[in-house]
C-alpha positions as CSV (number, residue, x, y, z in Angstrom):
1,X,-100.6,-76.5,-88.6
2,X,-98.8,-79.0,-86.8
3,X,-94.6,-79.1,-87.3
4,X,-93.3,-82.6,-86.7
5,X,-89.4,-82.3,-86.1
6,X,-89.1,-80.4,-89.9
7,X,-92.1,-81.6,-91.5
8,X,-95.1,-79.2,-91.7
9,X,-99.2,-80.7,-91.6
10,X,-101.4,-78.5,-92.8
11,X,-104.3,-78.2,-91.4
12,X,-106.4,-79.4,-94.3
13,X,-104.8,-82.8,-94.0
14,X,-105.8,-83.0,-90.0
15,X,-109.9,-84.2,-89.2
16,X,-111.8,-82.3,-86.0
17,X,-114.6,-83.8,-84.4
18,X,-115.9,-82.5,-81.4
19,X,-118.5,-84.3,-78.7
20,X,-119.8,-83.7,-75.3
21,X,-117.1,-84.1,-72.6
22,X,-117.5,-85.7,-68.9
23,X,-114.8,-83.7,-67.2
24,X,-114.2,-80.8,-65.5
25,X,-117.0,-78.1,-66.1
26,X,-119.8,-78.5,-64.2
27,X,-123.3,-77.7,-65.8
28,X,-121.1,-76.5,-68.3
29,X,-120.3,-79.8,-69.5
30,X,-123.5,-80.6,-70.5
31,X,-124.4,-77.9,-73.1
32,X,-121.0,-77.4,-74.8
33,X,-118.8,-79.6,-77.0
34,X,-115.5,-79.4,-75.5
35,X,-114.0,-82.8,-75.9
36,X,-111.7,-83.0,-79.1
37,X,-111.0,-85.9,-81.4
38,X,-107.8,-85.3,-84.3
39,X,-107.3,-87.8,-86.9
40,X,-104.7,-87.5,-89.1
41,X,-104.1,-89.8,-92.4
42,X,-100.6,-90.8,-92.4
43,X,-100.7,-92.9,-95.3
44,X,-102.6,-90.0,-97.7
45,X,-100.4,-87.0,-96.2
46,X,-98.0,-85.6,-98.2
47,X,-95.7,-83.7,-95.4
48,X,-94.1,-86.3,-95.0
49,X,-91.0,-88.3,-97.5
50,X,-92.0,-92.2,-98.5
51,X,-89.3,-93.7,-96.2
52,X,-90.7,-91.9,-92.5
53,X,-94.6,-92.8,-94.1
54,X,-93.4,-96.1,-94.0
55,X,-91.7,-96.2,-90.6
56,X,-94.7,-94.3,-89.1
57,X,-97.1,-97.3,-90.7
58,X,-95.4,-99.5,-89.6
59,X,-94.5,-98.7,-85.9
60,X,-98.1,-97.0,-85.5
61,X,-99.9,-99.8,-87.3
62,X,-103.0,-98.0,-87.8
63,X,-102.9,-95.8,-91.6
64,X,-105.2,-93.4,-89.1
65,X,-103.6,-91.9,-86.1
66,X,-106.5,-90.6,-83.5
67,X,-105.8,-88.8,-80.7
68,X,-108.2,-87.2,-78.3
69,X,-108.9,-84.8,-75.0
70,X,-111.1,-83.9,-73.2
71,X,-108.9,-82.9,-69.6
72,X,-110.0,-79.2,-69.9
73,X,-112.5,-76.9,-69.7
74,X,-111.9,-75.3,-73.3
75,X,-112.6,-76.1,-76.9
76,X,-109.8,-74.2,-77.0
77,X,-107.1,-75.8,-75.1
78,X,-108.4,-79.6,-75.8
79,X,-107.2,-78.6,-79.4
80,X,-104.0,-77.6,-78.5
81,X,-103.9,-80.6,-76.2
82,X,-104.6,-82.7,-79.5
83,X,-102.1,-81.0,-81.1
84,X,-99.5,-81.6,-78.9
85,X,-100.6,-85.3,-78.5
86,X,-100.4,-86.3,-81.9
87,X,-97.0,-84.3,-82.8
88,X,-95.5,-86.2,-79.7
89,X,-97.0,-89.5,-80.9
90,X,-95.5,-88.9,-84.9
91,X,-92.0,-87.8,-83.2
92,X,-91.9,-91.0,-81.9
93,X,-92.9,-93.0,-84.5
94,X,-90.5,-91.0,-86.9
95,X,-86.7,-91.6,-84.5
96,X,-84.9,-94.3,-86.5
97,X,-84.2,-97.5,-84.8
98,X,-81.7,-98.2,-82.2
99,X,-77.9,-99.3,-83.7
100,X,-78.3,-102.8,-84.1
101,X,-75.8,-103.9,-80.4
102,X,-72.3,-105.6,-81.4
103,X,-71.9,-108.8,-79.7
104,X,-68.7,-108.8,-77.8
105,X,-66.6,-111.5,-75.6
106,X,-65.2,-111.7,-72.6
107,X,-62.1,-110.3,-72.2
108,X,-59.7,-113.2,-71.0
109,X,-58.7,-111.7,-68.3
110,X,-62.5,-111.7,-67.2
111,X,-62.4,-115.2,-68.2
112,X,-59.9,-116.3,-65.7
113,X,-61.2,-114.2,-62.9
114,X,-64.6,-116.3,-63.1
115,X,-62.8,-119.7,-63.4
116,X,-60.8,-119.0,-60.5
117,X,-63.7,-117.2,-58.3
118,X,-65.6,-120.7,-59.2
119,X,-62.2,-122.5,-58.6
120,X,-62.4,-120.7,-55.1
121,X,-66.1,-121.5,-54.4
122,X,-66.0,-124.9,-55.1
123,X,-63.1,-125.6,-52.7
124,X,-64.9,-124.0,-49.8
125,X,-68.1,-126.1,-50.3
126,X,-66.0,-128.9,-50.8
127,X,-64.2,-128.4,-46.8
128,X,-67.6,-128.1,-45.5
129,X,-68.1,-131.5,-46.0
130,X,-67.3,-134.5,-43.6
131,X,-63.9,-134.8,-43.9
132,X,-62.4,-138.3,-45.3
133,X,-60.6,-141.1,-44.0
């Protein structure tokens, strides 16, 4: 089982699949199926409440979220690798979007500063100039 913030997957809603990896192993690597693919079906699960299925659809995109891993040695610990994966990659599709940003103005007082700082600029490129008759 995989726990998502306070939603629980059971395991009978995730999909294994194992292959031949082309890591770390040696010889090892080529009798053994260590490499690890999970799938998960966000849109057919039922850990999780309508509202966070449909932010998770539509940030992920995909109804199928696949993650794989194949960086160790193990069966064993590409799973929990998976695992890991896939819970980080639903946390993040679950946080609720940033607070839409206020727009503000400028203070006046901010205001003034810049109209006299370009008040200020302009008269010194204006002395370096040929002076006039």
């Amino acid at each position: 089982m995989i726990t998502v913030r306070d939603h629980v997957i059971p395991d009978a809603e995730l999909t294994w699949r194992f292959s031949r990896s082309s890591g770390p192993g040696g010889q090892n690597v080529n009798t053994t199926d260590t490499r690890v693919q999970l799938s998960f079906d966000v849109a057919g699960s039922d850990a999780f409440p309508d509202d966070l299925k449909r932010r998770m659809l539509s940030r992920l995109g995909d109804p199928v979220v696949t993650v794989a891993a194949s960086e160790h040695r193990s069966q064993l610990r590409n799973r929990r690798a998976a695992e890991e994966r896939l819970a980080e990659l639903l946390e993040e599709a679950i946080k609720p979007p940033p607070a839409a940003r206020v727009p503000t103005k400028p203070s006046r007082g901010s205001q003034q500063r810049r109209i006299h700082h370009k008040k200020r600029r302009s008269e010194i490129k204006r002395l370096r100039g040929r002076p006039e008759d």
